[in-house]
C-alpha positions as CSV (number, residue, x, y, z in Angstrom):
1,X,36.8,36.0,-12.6
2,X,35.5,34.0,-15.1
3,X,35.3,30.6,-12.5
4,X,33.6,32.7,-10.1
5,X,31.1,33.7,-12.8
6,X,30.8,30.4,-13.8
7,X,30.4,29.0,-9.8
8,X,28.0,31.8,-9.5
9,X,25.7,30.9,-12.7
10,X,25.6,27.6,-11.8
11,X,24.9,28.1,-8.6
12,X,21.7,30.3,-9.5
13,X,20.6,27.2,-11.6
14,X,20.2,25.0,-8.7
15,X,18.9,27.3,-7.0
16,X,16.2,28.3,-9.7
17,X,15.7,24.5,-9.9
18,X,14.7,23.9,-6.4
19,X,12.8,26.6,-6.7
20,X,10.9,25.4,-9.6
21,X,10.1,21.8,-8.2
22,X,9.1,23.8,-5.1
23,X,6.4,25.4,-6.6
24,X,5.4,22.4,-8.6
25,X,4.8,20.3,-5.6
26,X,3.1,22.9,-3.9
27,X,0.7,22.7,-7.5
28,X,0.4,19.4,-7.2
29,X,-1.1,19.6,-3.6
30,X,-3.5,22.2,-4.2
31,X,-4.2,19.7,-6.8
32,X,-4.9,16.3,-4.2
33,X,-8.5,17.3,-3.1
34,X,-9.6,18.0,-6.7
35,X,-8.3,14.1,-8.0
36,X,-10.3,12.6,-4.7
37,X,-14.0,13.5,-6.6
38,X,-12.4,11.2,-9.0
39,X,-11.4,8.6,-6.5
40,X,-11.3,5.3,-9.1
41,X,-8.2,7.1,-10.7
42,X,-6.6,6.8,-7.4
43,X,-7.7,3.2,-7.1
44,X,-6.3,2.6,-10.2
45,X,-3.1,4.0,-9.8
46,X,-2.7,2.2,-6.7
47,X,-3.3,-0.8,-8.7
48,X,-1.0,-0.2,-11.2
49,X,1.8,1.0,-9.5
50,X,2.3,-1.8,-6.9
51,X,1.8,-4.3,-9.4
52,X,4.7,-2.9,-11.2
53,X,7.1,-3.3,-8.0
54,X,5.2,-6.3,-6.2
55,X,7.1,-9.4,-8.6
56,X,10.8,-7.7,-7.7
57,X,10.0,-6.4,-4.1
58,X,8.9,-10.0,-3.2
59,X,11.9,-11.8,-4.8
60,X,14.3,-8.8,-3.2
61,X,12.6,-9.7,0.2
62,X,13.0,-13.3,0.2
63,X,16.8,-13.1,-0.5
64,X,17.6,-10.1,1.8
65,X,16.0,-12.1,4.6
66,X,18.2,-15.3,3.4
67,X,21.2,-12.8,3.4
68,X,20.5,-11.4,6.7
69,X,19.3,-14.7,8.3
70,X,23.1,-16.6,7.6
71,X,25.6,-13.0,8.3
72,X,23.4,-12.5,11.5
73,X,23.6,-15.5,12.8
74,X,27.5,-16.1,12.2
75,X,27.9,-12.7,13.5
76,X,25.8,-13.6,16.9
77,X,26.7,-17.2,17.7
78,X,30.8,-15.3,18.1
79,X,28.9,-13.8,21.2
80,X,26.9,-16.9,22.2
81,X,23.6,-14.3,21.5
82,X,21.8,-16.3,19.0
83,X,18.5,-16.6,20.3
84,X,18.1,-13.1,19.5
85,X,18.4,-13.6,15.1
86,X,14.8,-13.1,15.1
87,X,14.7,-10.4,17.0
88,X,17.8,-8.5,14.8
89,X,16.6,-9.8,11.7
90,X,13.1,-8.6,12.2
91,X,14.4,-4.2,14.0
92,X,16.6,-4.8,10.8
93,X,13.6,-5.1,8.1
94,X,10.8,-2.8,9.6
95,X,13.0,-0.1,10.8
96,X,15.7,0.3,7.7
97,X,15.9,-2.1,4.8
98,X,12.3,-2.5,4.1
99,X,11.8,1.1,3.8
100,X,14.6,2.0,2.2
101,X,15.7,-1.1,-0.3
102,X,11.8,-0.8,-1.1
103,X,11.9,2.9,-1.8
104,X,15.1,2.5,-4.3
105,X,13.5,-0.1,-6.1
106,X,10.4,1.5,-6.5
107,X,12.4,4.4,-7.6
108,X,14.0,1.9,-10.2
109,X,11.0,0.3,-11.4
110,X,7.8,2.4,-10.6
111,X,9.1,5.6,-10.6
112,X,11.4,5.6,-14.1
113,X,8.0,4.0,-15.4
114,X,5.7,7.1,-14.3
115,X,8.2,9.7,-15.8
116,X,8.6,8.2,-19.1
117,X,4.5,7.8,-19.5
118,X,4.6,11.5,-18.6
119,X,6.9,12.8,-20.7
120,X,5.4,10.7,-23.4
121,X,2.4,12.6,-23.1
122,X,4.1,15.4,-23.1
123,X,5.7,14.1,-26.6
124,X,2.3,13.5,-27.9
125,X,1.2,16.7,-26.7
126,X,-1.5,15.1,-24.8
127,X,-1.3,17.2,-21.9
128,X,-1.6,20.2,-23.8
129,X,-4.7,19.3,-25.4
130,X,-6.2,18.7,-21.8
131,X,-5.2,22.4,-21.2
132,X,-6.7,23.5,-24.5
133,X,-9.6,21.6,-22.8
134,X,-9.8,23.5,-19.9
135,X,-8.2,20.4,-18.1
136,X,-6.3,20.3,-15.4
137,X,-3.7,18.3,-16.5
138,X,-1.9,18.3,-13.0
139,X,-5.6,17.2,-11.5
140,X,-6.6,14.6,-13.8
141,X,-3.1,13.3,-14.7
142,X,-0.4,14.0,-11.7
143,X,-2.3,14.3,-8.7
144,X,-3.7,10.6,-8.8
145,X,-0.6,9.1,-9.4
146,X,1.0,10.7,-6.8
147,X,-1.4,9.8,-3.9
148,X,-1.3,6.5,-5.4
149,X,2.7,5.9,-5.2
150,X,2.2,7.4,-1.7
151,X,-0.5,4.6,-0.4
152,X,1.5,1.5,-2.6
153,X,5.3,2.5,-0.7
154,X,3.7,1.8,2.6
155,X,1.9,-1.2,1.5
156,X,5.0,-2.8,-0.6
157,X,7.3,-1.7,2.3
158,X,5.4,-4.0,4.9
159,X,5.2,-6.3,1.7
160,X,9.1,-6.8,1.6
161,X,10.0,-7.1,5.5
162,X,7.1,-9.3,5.9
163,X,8.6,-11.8,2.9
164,X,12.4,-11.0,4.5
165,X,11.5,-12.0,7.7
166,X,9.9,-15.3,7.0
167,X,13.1,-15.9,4.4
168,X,14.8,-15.3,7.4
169,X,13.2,-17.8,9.0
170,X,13.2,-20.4,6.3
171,X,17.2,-20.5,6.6
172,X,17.2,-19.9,10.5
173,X,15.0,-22.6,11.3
174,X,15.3,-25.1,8.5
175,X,18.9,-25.0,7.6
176,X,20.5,-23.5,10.6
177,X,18.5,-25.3,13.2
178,X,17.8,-22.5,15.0
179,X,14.4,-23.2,17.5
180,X,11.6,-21.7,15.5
181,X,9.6,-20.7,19.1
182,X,12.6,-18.5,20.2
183,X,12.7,-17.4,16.8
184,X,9.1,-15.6,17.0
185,X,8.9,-15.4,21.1
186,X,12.4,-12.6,21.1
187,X,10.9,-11.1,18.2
188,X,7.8,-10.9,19.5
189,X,8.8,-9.9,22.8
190,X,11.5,-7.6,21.6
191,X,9.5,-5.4,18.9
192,X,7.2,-2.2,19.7
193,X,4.8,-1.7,17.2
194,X,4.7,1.9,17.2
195,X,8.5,2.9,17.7
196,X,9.7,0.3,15.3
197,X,6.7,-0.7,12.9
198,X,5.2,2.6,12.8
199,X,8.1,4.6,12.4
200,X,8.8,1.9,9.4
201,X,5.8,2.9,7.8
202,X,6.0,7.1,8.1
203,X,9.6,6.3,6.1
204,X,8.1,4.3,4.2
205,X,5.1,6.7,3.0
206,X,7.6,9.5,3.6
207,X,10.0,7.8,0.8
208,X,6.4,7.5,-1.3
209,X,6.1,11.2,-1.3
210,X,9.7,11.6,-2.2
211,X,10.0,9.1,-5.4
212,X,6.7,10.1,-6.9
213,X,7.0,13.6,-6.9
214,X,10.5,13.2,-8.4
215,X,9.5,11.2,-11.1
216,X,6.3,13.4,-12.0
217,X,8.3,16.2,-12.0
218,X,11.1,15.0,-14.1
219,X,8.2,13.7,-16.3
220,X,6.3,16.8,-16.6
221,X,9.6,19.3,-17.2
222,X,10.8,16.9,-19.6
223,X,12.0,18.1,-22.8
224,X,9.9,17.0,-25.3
225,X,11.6,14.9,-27.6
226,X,13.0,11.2,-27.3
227,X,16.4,11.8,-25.8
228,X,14.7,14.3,-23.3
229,X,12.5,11.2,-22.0
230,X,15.1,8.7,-21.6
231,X,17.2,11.4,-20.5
232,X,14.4,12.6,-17.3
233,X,14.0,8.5,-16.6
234,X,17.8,8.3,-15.6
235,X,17.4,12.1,-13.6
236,X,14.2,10.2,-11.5
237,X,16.1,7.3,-10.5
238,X,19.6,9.5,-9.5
239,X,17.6,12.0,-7.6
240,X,15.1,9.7,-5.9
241,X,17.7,7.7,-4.1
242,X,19.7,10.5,-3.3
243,X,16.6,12.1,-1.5
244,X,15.9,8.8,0.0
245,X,19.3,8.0,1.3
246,X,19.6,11.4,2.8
247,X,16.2,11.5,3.8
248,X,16.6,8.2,5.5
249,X,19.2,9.4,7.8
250,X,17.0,12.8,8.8
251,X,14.7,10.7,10.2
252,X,16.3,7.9,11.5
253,X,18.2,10.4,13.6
254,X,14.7,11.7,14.6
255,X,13.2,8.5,15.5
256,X,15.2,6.1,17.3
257,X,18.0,8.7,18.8
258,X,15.4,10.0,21.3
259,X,14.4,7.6,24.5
């Protein structure tokens, strides 16, 4: 009796916790049209936030698309099919690893940086004086962080296949000697930019909304006090690439599954 009371309390727990950030997102929406009269917060944000990811998503980029350049092309030449590297390296980048990689490593480094300069105004009981104010502190504060993580994931996402791809063709061309007008010609030929680009880009804006609202929420339900802080930062970067991974295979299943 005593596990199933314990099963049973923790299960109400989760629950009350989904519920919770349920009800905080839906706050933070109400709260979008109210941050777009301040629209230079949003620009700033924007700013800010890819600039924290740009230096690690470029240098992840270039050596994924090294990576995948040599293992797809001693995978390929077994077949006698390597004409079409460009073609695999390129459905590989735009459809899955430039969302995702970019998603977990904004997580990482965007995402553990916006919880902890939440909850550190929520140490400094900053937010609470905006409310003593009669400030919105989810209008002013959240809300343009979190369309501005939504608008920099797209935007770093084509950022990091665009970078893996011509890594890719650095060692294809240049070390492997593979010809550099096949190279572009298949991948040209063989990529539709709406099925495969543009589904790239609604997981990668859909992997935006994810990681930003994780790490506001974590940063705004923090406890306040040092250990909770460090404590939420490690919380944003577990759950955001759980959501991402599972999310990722949602919609990849929606996507490219269908003719």
């Amino acid at each position: 009796m005593n596990l199933l009371a314990e099963l049973g309390a923790r299960t109400l727990r989760v629950l009350h916790g989904f519920g919770h950030a349920a009800l905080f997102f839906l706050d933070l929406l109400r709260a979008l049209p109210g941050s777009l009269r301040r629209f230079y917060l949003v620009v700033h944000q924007i700013h800010a936030i890819g600039n924290r990811s740009l230096l690690i998503i470029v240098a992840s980029g270039v050596a994924v698309g090294f990576v995948l350049a040599l293992q797809m092309y001693y995978a390929l030449v077994t077949y006698g099919a390597a004409e079409s590297l460009g073609l695999i390296v390129n459905l590989s980048l735009v459809r899955e690893l430039g969302p995702v990689v970019t998603a977990l490593l904004f997580a990482g480094r965007a995402g553990t940086s916006l919880t902890a300069e939440i909850g550190l105004m929520k140490a400094g009981e900053q937010l609470a004086a905006m409310e003593l104010m009669a400030v919105d502190p989810r209008q002013r504060v959240l809300a343009p962080r979190f369309l501005g993580g939504i608008v920099a994931m797209p935007l770093l996402a084509a950022m990091f296949s665009a970078v893996g791809i011509l890594g890719a063709w650095v060692v294809a061309v240049g070390l492997i000697g593979v010809d550099a007008g096949n190279f572009w010609s298949v991948m040209q030929n063989g990529v539709d930019w709406w099925r495969d680009v543009g589904n790239g880009i609604v997981k990668a804006a859909v992997f935006g909304v994810i990681c930003t609202a994780v790490a506001l929420y974590q940063g705004y339900e923090t406890e306040a006090t040092p250990e909770g802080v460090a404590y939420a930062t490690t919380r944003t970067v577990v759950i955001s690439s759980l959501a991402v991974l599972g999310t990722d295979f949602v919609l990849t299943a929606l996507m490219f599954t269908t003719p």
